[in-house]
C-alpha positions in Angstrom: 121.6 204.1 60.8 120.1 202.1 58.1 124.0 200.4 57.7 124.4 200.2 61.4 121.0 198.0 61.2 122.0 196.5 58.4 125.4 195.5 60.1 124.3 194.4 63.1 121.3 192.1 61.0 124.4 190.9 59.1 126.2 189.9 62.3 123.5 188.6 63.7 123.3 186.2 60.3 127.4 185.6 61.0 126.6 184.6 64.6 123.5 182.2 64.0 125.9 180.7 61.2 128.7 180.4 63.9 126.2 179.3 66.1 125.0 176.5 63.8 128.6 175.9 62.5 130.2 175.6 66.0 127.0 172.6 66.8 128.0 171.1 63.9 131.6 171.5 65.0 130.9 170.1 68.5 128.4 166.9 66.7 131.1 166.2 64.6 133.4 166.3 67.7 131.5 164.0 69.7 130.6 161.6 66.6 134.6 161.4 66.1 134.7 160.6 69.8 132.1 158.2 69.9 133.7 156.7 66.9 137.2 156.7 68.5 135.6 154.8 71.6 133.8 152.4 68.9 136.9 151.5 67.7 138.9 151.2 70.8 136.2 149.0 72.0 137.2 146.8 68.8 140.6 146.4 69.4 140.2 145.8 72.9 138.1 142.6 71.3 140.5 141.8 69.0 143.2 141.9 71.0 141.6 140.1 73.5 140.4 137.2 70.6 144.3 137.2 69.0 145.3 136.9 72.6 143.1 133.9 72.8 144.0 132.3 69.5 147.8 132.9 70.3 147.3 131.1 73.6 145.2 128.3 71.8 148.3 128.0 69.3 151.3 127.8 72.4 149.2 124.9 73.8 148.8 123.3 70.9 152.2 123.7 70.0 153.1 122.5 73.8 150.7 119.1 73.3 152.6 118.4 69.8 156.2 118.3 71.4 154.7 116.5 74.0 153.2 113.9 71.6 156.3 113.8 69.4 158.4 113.2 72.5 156.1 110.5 73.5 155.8 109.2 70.5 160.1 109.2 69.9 159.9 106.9 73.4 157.2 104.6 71.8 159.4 103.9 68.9 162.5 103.6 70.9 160.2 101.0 72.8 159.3 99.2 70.0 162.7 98.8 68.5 164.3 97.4 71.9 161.0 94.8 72.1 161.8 93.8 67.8 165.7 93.5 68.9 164.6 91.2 71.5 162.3 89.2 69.5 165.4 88.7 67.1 167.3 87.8 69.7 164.9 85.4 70.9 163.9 84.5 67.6 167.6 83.4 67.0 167.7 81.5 70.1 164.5 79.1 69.4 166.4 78.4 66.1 168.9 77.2 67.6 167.5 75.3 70.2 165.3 74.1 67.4 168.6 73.1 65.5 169.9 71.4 68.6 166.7 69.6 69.1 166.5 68.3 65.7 169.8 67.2 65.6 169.3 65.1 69.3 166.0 64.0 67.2 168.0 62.4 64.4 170.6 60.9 66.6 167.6 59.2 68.8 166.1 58.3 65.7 169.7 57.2 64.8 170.2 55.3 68.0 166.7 53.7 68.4 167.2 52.1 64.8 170.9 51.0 66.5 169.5 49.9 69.2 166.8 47.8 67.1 169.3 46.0 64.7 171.4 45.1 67.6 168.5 43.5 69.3 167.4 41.6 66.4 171.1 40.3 65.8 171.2 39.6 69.3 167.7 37.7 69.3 169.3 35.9 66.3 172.8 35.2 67.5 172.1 34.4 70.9 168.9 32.7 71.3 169.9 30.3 74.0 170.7 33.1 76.2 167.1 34.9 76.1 167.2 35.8 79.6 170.7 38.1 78.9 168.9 39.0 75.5 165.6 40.1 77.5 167.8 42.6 79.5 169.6 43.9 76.9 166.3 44.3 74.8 164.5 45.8 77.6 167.3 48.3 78.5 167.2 49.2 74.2 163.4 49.6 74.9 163.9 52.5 77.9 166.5 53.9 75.9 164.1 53.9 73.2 161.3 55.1 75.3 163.1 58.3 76.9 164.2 58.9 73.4 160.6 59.0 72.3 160.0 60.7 75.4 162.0 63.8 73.9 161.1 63.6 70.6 157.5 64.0 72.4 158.8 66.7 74.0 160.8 67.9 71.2 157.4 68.0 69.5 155.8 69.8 71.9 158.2 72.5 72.5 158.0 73.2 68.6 154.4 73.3 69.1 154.9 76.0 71.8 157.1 77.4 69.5 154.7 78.1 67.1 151.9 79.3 69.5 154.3 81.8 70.7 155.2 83.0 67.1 151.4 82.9 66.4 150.9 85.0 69.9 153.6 87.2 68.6 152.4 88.1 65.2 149.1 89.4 66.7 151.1 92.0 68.1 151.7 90.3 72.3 155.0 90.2 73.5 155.0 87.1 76.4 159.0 87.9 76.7 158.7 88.6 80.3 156.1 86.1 80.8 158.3 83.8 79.6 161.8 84.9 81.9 159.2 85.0 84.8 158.1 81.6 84.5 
């Protein structure tokens, strides 16, 4: 009897420690389920955040190819307005050639025109009335040369405002064909 007391006290020892074992088994459970949840939780987060940060990098990555693309146009821009420029660049030297050239042969002309006056005055002085025409057709002449080398002067002035206007960065091209 004494054993079968001391047996059952014994199992009743084993079951309290099962007891207290299969708690600690069912804490440790539901702290590995509550952890498990924790960290789901997480990685909803940082999924969600990566997802976030991936988007943030397609649009960015979207705006540079649009910038570089408009950026590409902006230079192809630029380099048909400088080719332009060259172009009319070349022409305003030439017309700048052709106008000094008509400049010197006015100036050329007007001196012509003046030494055959004054040997006309000289040679002729009985016929002043035929000399008086001839003088005062040398003196339009003379005039409408002047008249061009005013405008001559002008145009180069114009020239230079433009090239002035142009190296502060404006481009009065079309401006210019309009008008």
């Amino acid at each position: 009897m004494e054993e079968r007391n001391a047996l059952r006290l014994l199992s009743g020892q084993r079951e309290e420690e099962i007891k207290g074992l299969r708690a600690e088994l069912a804490k440790a459970h539901q702290d590995q389920t509550d952890l498990i949840e924790q960290l789901r939780e997480e990685v909803d987060i940082i999924r969600a955040e990566t997802k976030g940060w991936k988007d943030g990098m397609d649009r960015l990555a979207a705006e540079k190819e649009t910038v570089r693309a408009q950026l590409l146009s902006t230079a192809s821009q630029l380099q048909g307005m400088e080719e332009k420029s060259l172009v009319q660049a070349r022409r305003l030297e030439e017309l700048e050639a052709r106008l000094a050239s008509e400049l010197a042969k006015a100036k050329s002309d007007a001196e012509e025109a003046k030494a055959n006056a004054d040997a006309f005055v000289a040679v002729y002085r009985a016929d002043a009335e035929a000399t008086q025409v001839h003088t005062r057709e040398a003196v339009e002449a003379a005039r409408a040369r002047a008249h061009w080398v005013a405008e001559h002067a002008k145009c180069r002035s114009q020239m230079e405002t433009l090239e002035e206007i142009y190296a502060r960065g404006f481009d009065l091209t079309e401006d210019i064909k309009k008008g």
